[in-house]
NUTI-638483 format. One record per residue: x, y, z of N, C-alpha, C in turn; residue in one letter. Coordinates in pm, whole numbers, padded with zeros to 5 digits, always signed. Layout:
N
XYZXYZXYZA/...
This chain:
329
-06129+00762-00125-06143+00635-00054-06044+00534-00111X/-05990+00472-00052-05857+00385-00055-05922+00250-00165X/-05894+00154-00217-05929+00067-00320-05934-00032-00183X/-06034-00102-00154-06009-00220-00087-06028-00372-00153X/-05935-00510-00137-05942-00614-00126-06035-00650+00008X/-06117-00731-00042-06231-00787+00032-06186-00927+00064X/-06153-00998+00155-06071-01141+00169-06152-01226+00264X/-06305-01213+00301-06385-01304+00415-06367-01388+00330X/-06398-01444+00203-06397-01578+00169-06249-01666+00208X/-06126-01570+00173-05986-01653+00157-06014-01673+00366X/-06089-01589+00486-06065-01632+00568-06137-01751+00627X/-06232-01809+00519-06295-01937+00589-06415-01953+00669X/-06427-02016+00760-06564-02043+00845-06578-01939+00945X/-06522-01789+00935-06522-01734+01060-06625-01644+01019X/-06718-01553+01129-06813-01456+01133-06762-01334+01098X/-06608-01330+01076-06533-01179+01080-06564-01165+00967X/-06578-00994+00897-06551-00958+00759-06426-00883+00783X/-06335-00897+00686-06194-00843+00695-06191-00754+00523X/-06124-00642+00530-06066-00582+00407-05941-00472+00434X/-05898-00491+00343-05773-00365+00332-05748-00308+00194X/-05653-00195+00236-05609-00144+00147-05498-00196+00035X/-05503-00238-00079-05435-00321-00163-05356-00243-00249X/-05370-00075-00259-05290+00000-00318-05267+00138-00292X/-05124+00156-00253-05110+00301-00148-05080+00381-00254X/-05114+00472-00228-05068+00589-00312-04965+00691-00184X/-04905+00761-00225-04820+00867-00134-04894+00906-00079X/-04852+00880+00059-04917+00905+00205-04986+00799+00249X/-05047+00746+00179-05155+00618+00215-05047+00533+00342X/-05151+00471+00421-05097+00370+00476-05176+00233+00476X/-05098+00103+00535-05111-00022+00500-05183-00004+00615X/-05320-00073+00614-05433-00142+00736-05506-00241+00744X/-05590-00274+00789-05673-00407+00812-05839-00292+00918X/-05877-00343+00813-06046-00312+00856-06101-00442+00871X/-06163-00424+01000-06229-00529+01064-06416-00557+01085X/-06485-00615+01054-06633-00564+01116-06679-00674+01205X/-06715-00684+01306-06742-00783+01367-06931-00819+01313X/-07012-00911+01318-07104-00938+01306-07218-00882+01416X/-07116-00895+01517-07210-00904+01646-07118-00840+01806X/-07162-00772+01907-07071-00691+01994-06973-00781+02062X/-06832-00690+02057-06689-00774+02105-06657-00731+02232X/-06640-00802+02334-06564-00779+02441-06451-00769+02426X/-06359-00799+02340-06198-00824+02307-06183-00841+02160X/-06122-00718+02132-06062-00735+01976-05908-00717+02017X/-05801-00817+01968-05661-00836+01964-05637-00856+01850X/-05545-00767+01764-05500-00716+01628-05284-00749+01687X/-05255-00818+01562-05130-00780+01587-05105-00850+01448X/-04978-00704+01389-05005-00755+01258-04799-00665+01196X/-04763-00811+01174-04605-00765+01109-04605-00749+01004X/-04526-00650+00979-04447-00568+00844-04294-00566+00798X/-04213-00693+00777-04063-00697+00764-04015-00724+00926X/-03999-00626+01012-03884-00624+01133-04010-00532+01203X/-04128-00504+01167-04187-00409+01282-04298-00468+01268X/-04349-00481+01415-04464-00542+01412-04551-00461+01526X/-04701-00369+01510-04776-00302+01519-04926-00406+01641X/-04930-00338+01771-05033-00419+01826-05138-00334+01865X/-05269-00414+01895-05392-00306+01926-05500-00407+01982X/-05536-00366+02115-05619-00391+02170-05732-00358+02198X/-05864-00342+02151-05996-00301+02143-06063-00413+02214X/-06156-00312+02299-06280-00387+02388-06403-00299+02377X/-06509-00357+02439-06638-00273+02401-06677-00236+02284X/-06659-00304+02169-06734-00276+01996-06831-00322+01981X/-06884-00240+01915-07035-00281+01882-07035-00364+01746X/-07168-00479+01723-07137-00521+01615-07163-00460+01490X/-07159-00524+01376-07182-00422+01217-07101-00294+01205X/-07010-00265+01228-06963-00165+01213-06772-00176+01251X/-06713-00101+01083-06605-00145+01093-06485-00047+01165X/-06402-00156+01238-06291-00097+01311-06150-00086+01217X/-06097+00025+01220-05954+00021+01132-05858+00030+01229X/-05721-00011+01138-05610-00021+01227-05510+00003+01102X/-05418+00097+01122-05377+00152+01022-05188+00142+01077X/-05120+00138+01007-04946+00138+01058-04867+00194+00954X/-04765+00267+01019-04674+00297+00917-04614+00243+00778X/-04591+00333+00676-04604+00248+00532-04452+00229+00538X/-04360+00096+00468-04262+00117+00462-04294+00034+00287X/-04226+00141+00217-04218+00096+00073-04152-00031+00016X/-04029-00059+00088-03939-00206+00078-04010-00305+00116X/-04115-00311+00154-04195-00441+00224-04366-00391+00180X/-04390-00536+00077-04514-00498+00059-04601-00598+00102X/-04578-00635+00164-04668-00833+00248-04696-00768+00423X/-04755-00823+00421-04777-00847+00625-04892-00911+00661X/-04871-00944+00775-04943-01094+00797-05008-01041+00980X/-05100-01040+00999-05175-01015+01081-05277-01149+01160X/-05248-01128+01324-05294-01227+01374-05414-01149+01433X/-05530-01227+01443-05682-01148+01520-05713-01273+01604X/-05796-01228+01755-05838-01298+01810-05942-01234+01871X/-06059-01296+01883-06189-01198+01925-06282-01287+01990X/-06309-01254+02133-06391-01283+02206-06540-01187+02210X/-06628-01252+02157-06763-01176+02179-06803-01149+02292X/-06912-01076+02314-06962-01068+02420-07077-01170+02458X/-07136-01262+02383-07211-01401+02408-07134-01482+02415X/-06941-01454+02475-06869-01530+02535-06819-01664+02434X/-06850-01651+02287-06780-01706+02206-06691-01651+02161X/-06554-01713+02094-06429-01675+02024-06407-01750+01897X/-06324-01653+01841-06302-01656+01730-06111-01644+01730X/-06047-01689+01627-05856-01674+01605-05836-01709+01399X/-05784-01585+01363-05743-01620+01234-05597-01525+01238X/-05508-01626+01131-05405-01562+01069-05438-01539+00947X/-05438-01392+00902-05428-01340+00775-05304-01256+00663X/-05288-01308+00582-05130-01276+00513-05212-01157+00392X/-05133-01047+00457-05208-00943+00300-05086-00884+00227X/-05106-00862+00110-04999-00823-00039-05078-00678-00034X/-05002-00595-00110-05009-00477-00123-04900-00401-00267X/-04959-00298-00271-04888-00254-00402-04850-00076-00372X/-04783-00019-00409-04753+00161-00383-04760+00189-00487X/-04829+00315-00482-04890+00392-00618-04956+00356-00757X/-04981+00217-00677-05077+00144-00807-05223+00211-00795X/-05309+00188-00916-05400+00268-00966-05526+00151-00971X/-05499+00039-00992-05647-00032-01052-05689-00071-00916X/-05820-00092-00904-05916-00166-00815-06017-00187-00852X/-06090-00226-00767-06224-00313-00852-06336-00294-00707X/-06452-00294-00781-06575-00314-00686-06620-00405-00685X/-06623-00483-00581-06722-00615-00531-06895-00572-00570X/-06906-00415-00534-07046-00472-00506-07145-00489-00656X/-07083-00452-00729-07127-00441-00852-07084-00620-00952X/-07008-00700-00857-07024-00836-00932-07127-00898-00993X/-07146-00945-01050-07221-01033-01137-07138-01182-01181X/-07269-01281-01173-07195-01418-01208-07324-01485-01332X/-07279-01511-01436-07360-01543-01539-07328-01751-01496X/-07423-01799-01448-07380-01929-01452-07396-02022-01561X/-07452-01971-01701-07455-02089-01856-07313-02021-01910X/-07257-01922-01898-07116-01882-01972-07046-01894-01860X/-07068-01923-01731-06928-01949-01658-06830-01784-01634X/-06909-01717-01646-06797-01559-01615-06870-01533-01541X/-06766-01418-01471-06785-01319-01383-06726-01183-01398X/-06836-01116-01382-06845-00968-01438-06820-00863-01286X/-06687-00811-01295-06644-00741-01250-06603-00557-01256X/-06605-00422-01223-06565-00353-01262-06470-00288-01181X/-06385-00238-01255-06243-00219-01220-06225-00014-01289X/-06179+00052-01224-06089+00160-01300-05988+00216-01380X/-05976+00072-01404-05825+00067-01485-05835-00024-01616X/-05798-00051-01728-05768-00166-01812-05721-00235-01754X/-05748-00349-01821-05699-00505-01783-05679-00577-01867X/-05502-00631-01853-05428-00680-01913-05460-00885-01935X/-05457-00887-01807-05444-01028-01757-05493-01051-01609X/-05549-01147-01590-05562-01208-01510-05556-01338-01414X/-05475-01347-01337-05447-01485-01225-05543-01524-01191X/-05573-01677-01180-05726-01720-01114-05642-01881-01075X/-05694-01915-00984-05680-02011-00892-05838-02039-00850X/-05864-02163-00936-05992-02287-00850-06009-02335-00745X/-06065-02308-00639-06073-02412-00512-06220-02475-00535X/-06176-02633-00486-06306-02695-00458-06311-02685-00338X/-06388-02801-00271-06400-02835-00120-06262-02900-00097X/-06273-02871+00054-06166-02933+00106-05990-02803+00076X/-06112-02693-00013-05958-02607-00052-05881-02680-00143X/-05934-02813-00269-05832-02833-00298-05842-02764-00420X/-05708-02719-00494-05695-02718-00621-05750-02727-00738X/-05821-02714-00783-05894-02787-00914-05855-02724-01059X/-05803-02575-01037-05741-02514-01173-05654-02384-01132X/-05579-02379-01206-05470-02248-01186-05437-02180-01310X/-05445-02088-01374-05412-02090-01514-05412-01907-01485X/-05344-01861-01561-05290-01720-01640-05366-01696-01743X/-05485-01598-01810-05584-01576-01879-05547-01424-01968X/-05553-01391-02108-05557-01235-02148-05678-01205-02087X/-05714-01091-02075-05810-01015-02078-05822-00883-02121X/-05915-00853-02214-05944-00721-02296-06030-00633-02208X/-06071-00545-02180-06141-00479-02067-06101-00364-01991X/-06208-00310-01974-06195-00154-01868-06117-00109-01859X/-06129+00095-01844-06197+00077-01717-06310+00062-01758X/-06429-00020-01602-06541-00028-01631-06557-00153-01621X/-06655-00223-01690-06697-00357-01608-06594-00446-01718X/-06540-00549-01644-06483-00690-01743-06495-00839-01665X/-06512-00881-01791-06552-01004-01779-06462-01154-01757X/-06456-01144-01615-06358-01287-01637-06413-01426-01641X/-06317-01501-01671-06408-01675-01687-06368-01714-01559X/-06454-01852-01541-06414-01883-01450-06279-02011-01515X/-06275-02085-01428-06183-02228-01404-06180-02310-01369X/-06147-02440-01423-06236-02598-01304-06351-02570-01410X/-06383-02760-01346-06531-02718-01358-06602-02661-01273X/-06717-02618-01378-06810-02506-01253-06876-02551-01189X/-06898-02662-01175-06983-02758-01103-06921-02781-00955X/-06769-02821-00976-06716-02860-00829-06645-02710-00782X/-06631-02570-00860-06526-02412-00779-06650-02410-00685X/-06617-02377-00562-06601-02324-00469-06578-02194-00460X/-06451-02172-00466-06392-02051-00494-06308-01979-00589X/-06312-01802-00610-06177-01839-00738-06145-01701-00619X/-06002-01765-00667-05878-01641-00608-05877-01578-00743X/-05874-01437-00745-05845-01379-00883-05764-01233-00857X/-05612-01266-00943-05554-01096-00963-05570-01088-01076X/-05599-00962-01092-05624-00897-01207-05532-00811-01220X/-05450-00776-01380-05295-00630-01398-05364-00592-01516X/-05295-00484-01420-05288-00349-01549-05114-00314-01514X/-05051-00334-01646-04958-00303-01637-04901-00339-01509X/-04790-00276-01453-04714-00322-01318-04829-00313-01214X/-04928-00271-01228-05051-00256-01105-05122-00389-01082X/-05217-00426-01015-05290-00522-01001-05354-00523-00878X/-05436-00597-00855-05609-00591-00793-05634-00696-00727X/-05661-00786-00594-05669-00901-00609-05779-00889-00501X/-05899-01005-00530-06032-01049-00468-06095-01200-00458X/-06159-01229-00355-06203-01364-00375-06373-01354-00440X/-06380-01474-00497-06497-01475-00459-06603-01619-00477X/-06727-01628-00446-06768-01778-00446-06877-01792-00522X/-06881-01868-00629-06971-01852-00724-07104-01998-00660X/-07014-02053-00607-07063-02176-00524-07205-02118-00460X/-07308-02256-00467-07447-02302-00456-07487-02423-00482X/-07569-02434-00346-07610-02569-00367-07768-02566-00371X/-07837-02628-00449-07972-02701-00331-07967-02770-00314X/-08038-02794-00169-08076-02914-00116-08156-02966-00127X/-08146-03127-00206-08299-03234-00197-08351-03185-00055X/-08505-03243-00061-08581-03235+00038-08666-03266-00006X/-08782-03317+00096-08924-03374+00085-08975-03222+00121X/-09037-03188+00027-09125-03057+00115-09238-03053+00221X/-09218-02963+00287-09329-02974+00426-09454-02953+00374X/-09563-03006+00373-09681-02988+00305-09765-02894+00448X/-09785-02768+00391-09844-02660+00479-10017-02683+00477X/-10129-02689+00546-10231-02694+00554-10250-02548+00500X/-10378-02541+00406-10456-02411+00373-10443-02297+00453X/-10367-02175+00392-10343-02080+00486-10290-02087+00602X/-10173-02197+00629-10138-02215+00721-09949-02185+00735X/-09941-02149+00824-09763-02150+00835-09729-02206+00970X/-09836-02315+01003-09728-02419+01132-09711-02536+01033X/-09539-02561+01074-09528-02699+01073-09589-02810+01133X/-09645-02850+01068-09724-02993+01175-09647-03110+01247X/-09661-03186+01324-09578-03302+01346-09562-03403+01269X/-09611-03421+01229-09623-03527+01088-09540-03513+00989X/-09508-03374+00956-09436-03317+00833-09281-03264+00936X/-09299-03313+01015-09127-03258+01061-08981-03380+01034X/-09038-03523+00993-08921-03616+00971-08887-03548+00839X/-08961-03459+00755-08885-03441+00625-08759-03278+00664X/-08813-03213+00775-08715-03152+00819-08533-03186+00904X/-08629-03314+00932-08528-03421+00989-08433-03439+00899X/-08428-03475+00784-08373-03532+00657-08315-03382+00622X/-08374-03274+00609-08321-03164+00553-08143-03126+00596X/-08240-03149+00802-08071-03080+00852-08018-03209+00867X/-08018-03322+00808-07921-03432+00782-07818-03375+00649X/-07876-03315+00538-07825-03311+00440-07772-03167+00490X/-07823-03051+00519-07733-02922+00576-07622-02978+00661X/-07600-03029+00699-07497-03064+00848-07388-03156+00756X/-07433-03206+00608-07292-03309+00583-07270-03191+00437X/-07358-03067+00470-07279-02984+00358-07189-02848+00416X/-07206-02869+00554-07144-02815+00658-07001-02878+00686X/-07030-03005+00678-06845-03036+00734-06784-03055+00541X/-06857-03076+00498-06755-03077+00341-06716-02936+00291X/-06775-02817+00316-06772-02670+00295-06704-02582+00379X/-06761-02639+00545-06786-02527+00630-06653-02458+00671X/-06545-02532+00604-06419-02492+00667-06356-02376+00508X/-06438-02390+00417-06394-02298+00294-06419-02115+00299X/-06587-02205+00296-06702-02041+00289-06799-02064+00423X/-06853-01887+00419-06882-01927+00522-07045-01954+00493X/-07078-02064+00512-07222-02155+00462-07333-02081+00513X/-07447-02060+00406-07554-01951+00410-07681-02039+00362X/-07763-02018+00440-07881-02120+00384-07980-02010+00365X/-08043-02039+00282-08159-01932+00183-08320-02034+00194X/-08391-01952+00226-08516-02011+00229-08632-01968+00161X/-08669-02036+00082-08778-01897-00021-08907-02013-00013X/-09022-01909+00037-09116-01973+00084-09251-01951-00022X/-09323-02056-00060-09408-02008-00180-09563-02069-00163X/-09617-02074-00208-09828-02046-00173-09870-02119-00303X/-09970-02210-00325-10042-02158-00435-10138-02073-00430X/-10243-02076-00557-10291-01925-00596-10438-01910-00542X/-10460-01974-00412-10545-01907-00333-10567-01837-00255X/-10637-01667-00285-10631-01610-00171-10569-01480-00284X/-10558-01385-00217-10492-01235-00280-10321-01286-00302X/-10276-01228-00389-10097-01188-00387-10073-01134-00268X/-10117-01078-00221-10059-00995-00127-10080-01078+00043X/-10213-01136+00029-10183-01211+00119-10044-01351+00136X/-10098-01368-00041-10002-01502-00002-09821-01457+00005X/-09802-01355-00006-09692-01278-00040-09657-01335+00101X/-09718-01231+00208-09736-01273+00387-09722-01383+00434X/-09842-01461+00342-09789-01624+00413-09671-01724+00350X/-09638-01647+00257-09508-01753+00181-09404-01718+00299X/-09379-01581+00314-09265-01553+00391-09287-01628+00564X/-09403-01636+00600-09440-01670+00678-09384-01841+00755X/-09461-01877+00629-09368-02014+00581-09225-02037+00613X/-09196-01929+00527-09006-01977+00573-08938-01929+00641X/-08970-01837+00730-08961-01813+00856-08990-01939+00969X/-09121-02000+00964-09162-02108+01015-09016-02217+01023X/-08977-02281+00860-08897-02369+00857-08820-02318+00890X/-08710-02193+00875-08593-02132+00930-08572-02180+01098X/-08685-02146+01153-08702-02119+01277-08652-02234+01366X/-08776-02366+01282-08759-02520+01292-08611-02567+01324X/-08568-02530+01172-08382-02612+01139-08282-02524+01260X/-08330-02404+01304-08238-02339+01403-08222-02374+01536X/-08398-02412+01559-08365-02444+01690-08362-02605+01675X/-08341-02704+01599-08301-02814+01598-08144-02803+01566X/-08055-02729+01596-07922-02738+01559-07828-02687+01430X/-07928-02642+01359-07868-02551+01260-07831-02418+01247X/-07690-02393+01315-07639-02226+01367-07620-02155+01245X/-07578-02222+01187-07528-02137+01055-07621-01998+01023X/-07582-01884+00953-07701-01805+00908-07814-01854+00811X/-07935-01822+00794-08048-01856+00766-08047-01722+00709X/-08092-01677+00580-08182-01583+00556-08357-01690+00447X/-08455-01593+00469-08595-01599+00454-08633-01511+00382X/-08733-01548+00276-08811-01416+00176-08936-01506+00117X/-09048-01420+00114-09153-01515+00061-09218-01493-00050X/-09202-01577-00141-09231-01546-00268-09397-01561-00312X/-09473-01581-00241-09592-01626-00248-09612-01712-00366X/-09686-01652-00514-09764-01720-00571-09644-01740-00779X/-09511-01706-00722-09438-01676-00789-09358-01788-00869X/-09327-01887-00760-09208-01986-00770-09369-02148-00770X/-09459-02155-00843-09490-02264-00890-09426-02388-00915X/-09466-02482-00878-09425-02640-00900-09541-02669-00960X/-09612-02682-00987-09757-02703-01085-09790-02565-01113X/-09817-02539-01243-09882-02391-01288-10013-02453-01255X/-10089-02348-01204-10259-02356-01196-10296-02181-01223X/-10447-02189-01243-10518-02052-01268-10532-01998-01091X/-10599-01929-01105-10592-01837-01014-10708-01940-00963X/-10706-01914-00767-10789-01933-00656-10775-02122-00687X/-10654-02188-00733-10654-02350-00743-10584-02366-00611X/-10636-02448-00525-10588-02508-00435-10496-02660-00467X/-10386-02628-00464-10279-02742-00486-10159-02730-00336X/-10147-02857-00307-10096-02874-00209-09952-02863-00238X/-09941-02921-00353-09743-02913-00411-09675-02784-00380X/-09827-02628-00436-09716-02539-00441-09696-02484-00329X/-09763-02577-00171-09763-02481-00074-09650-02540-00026X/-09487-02517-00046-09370-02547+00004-09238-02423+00012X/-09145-02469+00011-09001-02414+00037-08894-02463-00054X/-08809-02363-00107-08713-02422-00186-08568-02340-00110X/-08490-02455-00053-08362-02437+00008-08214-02471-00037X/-08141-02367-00045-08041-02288-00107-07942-02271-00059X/-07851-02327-00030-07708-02350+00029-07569-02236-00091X/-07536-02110-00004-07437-02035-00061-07328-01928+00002X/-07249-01916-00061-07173-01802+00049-07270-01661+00017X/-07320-01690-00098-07344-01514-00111-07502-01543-00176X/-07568-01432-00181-07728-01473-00244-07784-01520-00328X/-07908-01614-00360-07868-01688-00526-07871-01584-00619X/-07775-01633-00720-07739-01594-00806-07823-01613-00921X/-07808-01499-01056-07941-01520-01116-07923-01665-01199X/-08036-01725-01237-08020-01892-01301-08019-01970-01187X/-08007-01917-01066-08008-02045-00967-08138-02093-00946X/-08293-02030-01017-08377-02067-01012-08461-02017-00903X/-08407-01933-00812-08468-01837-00740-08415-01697-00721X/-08548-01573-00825-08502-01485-00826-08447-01410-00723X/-08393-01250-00718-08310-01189-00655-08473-01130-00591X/-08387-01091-00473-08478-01061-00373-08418-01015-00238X/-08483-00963-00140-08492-00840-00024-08467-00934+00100X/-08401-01060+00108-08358-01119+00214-08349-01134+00325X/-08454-01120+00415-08434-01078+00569-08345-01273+00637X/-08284-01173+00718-08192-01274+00829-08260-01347+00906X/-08247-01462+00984-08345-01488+01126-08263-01463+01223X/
């Protein structure tokens, strides 16, 4: 299997996931793998290499599942820049230009899925097949701007290594990072970025998962604050709101397990159909995530709420809500 660069973050607010191949070996060729989210009436690929430029027209794709497009390798040219335009079939569109680097007969790559982000040391734990010499990292805040650029040693792999981040960690967004081994090198985005959002919590009646009318101006206020972390972000990553729904300790675990999730499904549901498109994922933690510790069967109204989580990717551990089985709405 070919080493792929993973680049949805470097492409911004779009639904596409994009990756390629970042290091050919003899025979290999240069491509662009595509996955759409959701089914395409029109996929338009056109993507130059020096003096030749390669086109492809796909219709009828289904979503989740990735399309390749593969072109002749020419060794003198290791850049090409690829235009996509994609009309869904719920008659929305999508247009990105993407510029990809490439390397021949290089050896290192790295796995995304095995990242890790420690947020009190500021690294990120990566594994790679190769040693690693050094690494390039570039800070983005919001707005894409700048915030650090710097050239780093690194001691490491093959196997997992540990890079720092850059900036403060408070305002990255994003880090662009190449990583060398020797003349080889590796390059990936990724977003260590998370927010929560203040909020008044919805106070749920006993065993209950409707929002009431009474308790919906504090939802009001919620997608006030989602919507102005939407235009300061939404053009970086692509903005993910997390909803973890929690009980106090009346009633079985297992029930309240049901009704936590229940819960944030409820609010998910709320902020969506009041104007919040973005993805939503939901998980219910029942009797887990306390705001007042109490003994068992205490009826407290505090802990029957929601804690909401603004990220490109799932919270991360230290974000104060553990890892967990995420369903979408």
């Amino acid at each position: 299997m070919l080493p792929l660069l993973l680049i949805a973050s470097i492409a911004g607010a779009t639904d596409l996931q994009f990756g390629y191949p970042t290091h050919l070996e003899d025979g290999d060729k240069p491509g662009l793998f595509i996955t759409p989210p959701r089914a395409v009436g029109v996929l338009d690929v056109e993507c130059t290499q020096g003096d030749q430029t390669f086109h492809w027209n796909e219709t009828g794709l289904p979503g989740g599942s990735a399309k390749k497009f593969f072109w002749d390798r020419d060794p003198t040219n290791a850049s090409a820049e690829c235009v996509i335009q994609v009309r869904f079939q719920d008659d929305t569109a999508e247009g990105i230009v993407l510029n990809l680097d490439f390397t021949y007969g290089a050896t290192l790559s790295v796995d995304l899925n095995r990242a890790t982000v420690d947020l009190e040391a500021h690294t990120l734990s990566i594994e790679t097949t190769a040693s690693v010499d050094k690494a390039e990292i570039v800070a983005y805040g919001a707005g894409k701007a700048v915030l650090d650029q710097r050239e780093v040693s690194v001691s490491g792999g093959p196997g997992m290594v540990e890079i720092p981040w850059v900036g403060d960690a408070s305002e990255v967004v994003i880090l662009d990072i190449k990583l060398w081994s020797g003349s080889s090198w590796a390059g990936f985005t990724y977003s260590p970025w998370f927010l929560d959002i203040p909020h008044d919590d919805v106070t749920f009646e006993s065993n209950s998962d409707v929002v009431s009318p009474d308790q919906e101006y504090k939802l009001e206020r919620t997608l006030t604050e989602l919507q102005d972390v939407v235009e300061k972000y939404g053009d970086l990553v692509p903005v993910k709101l997390y909803i973890a729904g929690c009980t106090d300790t009346v009633g079985s675990q297992a029930s309240n397990m049901d009704l936590s999730r229940r819960r944030a499904r409820a609010i998910a549901r709320w902020l969506n159909k009041k104007g919040f498109t973005y993805a939503i994922y939901y998980h219910g933690f029942g009797e887990q995530l306390q705001a007042v510790k109490t003994g068992d069967e205490v009826e407290e109204s505090r802990n029957r709420r929601a804690l909401y989580l603004v990220s490109s990717n799932p919270p991360p551990a230290g974000s104060g809500i553990p890892s967990a089985g995420w369903t979408k709405l």
